[in-house]
N, C-alpha and C positions, 0 to 999 in steps of 0.2 A: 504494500500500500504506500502511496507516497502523501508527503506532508499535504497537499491540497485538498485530498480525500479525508484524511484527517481531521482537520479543519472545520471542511463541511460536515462529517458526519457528527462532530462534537457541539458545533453551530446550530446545527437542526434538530438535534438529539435536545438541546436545551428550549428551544421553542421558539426560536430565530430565523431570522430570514438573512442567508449567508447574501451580501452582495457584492463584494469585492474582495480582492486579497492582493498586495502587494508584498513582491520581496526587492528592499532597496540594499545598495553597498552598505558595507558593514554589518549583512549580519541581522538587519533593521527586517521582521516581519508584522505586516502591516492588515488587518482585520475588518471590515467594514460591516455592521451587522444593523440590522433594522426588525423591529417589529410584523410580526405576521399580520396581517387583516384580519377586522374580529379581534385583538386580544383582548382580554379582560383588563389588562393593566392600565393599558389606555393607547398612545400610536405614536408615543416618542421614545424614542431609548433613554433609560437615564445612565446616573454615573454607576452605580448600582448594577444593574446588566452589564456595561463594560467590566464591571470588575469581576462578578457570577462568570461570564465568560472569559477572560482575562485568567485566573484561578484557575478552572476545568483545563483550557487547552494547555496552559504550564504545565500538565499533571500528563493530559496524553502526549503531548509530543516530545516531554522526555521518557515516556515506557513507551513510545514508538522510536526513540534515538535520531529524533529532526532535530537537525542545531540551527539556530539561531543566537541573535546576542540579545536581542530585546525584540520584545512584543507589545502592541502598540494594537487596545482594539478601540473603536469609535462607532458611530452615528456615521449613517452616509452624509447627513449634512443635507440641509434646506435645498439644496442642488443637487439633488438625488441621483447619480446615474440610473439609467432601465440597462440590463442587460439581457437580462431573459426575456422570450418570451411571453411568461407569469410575469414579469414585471411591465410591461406592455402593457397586458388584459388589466391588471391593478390600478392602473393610472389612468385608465380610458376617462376622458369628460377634463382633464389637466392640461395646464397650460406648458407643452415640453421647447426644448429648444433640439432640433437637431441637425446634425451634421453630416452630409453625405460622405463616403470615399469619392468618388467622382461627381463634377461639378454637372447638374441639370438645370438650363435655361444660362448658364454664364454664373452660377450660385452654387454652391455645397451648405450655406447653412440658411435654415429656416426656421419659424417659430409660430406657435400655433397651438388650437386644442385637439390634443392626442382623442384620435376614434377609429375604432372597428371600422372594416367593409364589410358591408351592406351582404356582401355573397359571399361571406368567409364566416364557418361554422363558430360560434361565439361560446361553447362549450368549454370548459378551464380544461376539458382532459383531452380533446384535439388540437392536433399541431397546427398552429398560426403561425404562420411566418411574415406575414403581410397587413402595415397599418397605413393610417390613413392620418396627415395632418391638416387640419383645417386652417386655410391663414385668410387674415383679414387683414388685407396692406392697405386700407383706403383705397382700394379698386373693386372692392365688391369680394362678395365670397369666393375664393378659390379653393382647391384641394389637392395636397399632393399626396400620393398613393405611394407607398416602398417596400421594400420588403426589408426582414433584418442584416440580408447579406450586403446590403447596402448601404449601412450606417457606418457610419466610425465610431458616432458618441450620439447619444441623446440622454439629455438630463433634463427634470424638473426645472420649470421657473419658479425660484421660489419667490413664496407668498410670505410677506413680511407682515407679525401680527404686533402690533402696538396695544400696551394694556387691552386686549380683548379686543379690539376694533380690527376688523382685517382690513388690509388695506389691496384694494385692487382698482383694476384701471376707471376710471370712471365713465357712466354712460356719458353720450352723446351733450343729453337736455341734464346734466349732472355736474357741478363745478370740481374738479381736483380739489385734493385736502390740501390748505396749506399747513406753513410750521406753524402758525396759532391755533390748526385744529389738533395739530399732535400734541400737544401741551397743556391740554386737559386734565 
């Protein structure tokens, strides 16, 4: 078994949603772990989880003999990568940013709300490979259609929340908040 499998099977074993894993120079393995949909806890990792987790894999990946020099698990962060396609289907209705490998219409990045196709089985247990981002550039509705072999990256745009107030883009007939309204 190698340290990745590892990883994940101790990540999911504990009731997490593996979503990344880096290994930097020195030695540095790197963890990224988020909440599953549904949990009772609630849909933010805290410091508490990193540690629960943090703990367990110290313990398997020295009786499995992976070296490392330090470990380092976190929150994917208000900029969520999607890499799977389960994390796709989870964000359907969100506002993503993504990034092609190869550039369509003279562009590789867009931005937009992440949605299913219409004729693509929407069941969590068939294979999707193909989403759909919805952009609104002040030209009217468009939609650009991709598949996952064609991403580089797509991450969440994150939604910044002020004392309980979300802050999102404002309609049309709806003024922007300014600094005197944050300041309540």
């Amino acid at each position: 078994m190698n340290w990745l499998n590892a990883v994940e099977r101790t990540v999911t074993g504990l009731g997490y949603d593996l979503v990344d894993t880096e290994r930097a120079p020195g030695g540095l393995l790197r963890v990224f772990i988020d909440r599953v949909p549904g949990d009772p806890k609630g849909e933010f990792v805290t410091v508490d989880d990193c540690e629960r987790v943090t703990r367990q894999l110290q313990q398997v990946l020295e009786v499995e003999s992976f070296s490392y020099a330090r470990l380092e698990v976190s929150s994917p962060g208000l900029d969520r990568p999607l890499k799977k396609a389960a994390d796709y289907r989870r964000f359907v209705g969100e506002q993503v940013e993504v990034v092609l490998r190869m550039p369509f219409q003279g562009r590789k990045k867009y931005r937009g709300e992440l949605a299913l196709i219409e004729d693509e089985p929407a069941a969590s247990d068939a294979p999707i490979d193909r989403f759909r981002v919805i952009l609104d550039e002040g030209r009217g509705e468009q939609a650009l259609d991709f598949a996952l072999a064609e991403v580089r990256e797509t991450r969440l745009v994150p939604v910044v929340d002020f004392k309980g107030r979300r802050l999102a883009p404002a309609a049309a007939d709806e003024p922007a908040p300014t600094d005197g309204d944050l300041q309540q």
